[in-house]
PAZAZA-112321 format. One line per 5 residues: number of its first residue (from 0); their letters; for each residue x, y, z of C-alpha. Coordinates in pm, whole numbers, plus 50000, padded with zeros to 5 digits. Example, Ala and Ser with C-alpha at 12.3 -4.5 7.8 and 13.67 -1.06 7.14 Angstrom:
# PAZAZA-112321
0) as) 51230/49550/50780 | 51367/49894/50714
# end
This chain:
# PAZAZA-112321
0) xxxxx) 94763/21332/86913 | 94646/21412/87280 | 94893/21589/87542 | 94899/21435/87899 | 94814/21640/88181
5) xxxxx) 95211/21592/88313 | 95322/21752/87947 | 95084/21987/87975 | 94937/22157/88331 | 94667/22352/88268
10) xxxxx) 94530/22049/88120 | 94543/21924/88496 | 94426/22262/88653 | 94121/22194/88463 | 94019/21860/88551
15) xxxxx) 94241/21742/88858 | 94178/21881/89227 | 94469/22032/89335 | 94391/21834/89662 | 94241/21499/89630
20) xxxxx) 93877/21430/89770 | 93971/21337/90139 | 94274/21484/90184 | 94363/21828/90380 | 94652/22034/90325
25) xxxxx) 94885/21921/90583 | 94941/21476/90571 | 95232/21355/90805 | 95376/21079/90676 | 95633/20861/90855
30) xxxxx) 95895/20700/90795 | 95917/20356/90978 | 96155/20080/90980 | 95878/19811/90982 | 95635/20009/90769
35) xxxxx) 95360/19744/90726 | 95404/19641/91068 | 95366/19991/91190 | 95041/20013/90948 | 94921/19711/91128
40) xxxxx) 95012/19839/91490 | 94777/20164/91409 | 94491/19955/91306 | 94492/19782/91606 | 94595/20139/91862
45) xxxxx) 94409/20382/91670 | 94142/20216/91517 | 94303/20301/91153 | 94171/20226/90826 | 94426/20089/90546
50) xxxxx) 94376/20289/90260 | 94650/20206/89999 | 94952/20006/90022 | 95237/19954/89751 | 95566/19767/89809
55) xxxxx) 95849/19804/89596 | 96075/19546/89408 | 96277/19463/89722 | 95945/19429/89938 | 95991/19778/90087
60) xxxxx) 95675/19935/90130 | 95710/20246/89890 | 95377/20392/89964 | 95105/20303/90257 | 94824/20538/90328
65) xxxxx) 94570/20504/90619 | 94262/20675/90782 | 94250/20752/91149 | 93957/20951/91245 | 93906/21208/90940
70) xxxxx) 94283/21230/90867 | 94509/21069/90622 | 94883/20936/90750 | 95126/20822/90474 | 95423/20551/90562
75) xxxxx) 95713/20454/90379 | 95990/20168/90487 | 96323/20322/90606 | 96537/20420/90276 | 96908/20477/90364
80) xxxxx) 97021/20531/90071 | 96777/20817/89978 | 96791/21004/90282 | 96478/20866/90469 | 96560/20712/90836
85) xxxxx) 96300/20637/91070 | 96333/20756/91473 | 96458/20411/91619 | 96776/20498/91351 | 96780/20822/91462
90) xxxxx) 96750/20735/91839 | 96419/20939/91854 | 96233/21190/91653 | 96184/21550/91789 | 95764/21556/91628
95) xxxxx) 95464/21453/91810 | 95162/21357/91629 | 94832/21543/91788 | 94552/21238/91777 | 94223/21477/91871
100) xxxxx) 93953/21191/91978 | 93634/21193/92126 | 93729/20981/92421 | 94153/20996/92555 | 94075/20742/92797
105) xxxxx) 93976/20486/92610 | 94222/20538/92280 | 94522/20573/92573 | 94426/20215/92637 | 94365/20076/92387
110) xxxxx) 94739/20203/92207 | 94936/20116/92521 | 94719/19758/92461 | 94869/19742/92131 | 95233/19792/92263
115) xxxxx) 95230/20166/92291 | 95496/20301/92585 | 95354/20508/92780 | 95548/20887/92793 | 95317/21107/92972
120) xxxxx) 95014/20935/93157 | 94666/21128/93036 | 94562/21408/93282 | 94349/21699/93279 | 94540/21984/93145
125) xxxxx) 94536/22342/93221 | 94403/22425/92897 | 94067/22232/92880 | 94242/21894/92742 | 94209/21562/92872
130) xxxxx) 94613/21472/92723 | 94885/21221/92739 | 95185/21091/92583 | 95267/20802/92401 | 95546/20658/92200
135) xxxxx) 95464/20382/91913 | 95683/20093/91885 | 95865/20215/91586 | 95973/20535/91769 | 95678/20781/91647
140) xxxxx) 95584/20995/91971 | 95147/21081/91992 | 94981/21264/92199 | 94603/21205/92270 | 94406/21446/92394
145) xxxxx) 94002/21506/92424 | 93874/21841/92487 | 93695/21863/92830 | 93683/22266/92896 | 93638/22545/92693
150) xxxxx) 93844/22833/92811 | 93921/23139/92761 | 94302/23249/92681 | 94299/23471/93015 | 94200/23165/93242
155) xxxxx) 94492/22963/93001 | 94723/23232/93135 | 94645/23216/93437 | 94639/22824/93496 | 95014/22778/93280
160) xxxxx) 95165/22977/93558 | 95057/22705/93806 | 95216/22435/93556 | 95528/22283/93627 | 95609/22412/93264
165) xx) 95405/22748/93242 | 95676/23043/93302
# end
């Protein structure tokens, strides 16, 4: 009679990575009322890659998973009843999702192209980023930023306190 590796876990730490091939340590993963639609609406901003998708009885997505750049972003469909409410529900949504690219410019318009609002227009930031804003049309705020200067945390300090926001 064989034991599965759920009745029985060091069964599992022997043959099962602890983090799956592909995946880092840290995976946001959104809740969106409109989750295929939002999974469509990154393909077309972001350039993202549809990795798995599984709907539920009631055609709720239970499960999406796509690819943007080298990092994974899981979705789910809006669940009331167990707890999960995506940011147009919740009148906003106090995270930003970092989006590190190799050219701002160009994936600032090509997400406001795909309906992305425009927060924060991209400019060149006293820290060495090219960054903007943006909000997606399910209520998920992004920034976008490319690295333009390398800096050192002295000249950081110095430039934040000529920053409307740096002390």
């Amino acid at each position: 009679m064989s034991t599965s590796t759920i009745d029985n876990p060091a069964a599992a730490k022997s043959s099962v990575k602890p983090v799956p091939e592909g995946m880092h340590t840290i995976t946001p993963h959104l809740v969106c009322a409109g989750a295929v639609a939002a999974m469509e609406f990154y393909k077309k901003a972001f350039g993202a890659i549809e990795i798995a998708r599984l709907q539920g009885p009631d055609g709720r997505l239970m499960h999406g998973m796509i690819r943007i750049g080298d990092s994974a972003l899981m979705l789910v469909d809006e669940m009331p009843e167990c707890g999960a409410m995506a940011p147009v529900t919740l009148k906003g949504s106090p995270v930003s999702i970092h989006l590190q690219v190799e050219d701002a410019d160009a994936t600032f318009e090509q997400a406001v192209a795909a309906g992305a609002e425009v927060k924060m227009p991209l400019s060149n930031m006293f820290w060495g980023d090219r960054y903007g804003c943006l909000q997606d049309p399910f209520g998920h705020q992004w920034s976008v930023a490319t690295h333009i200067e390398d800096l050192t945390p002295e000249q950081i300090q110095e430039a934040a306190k000529n920053a409307c926001c740096g002390g």
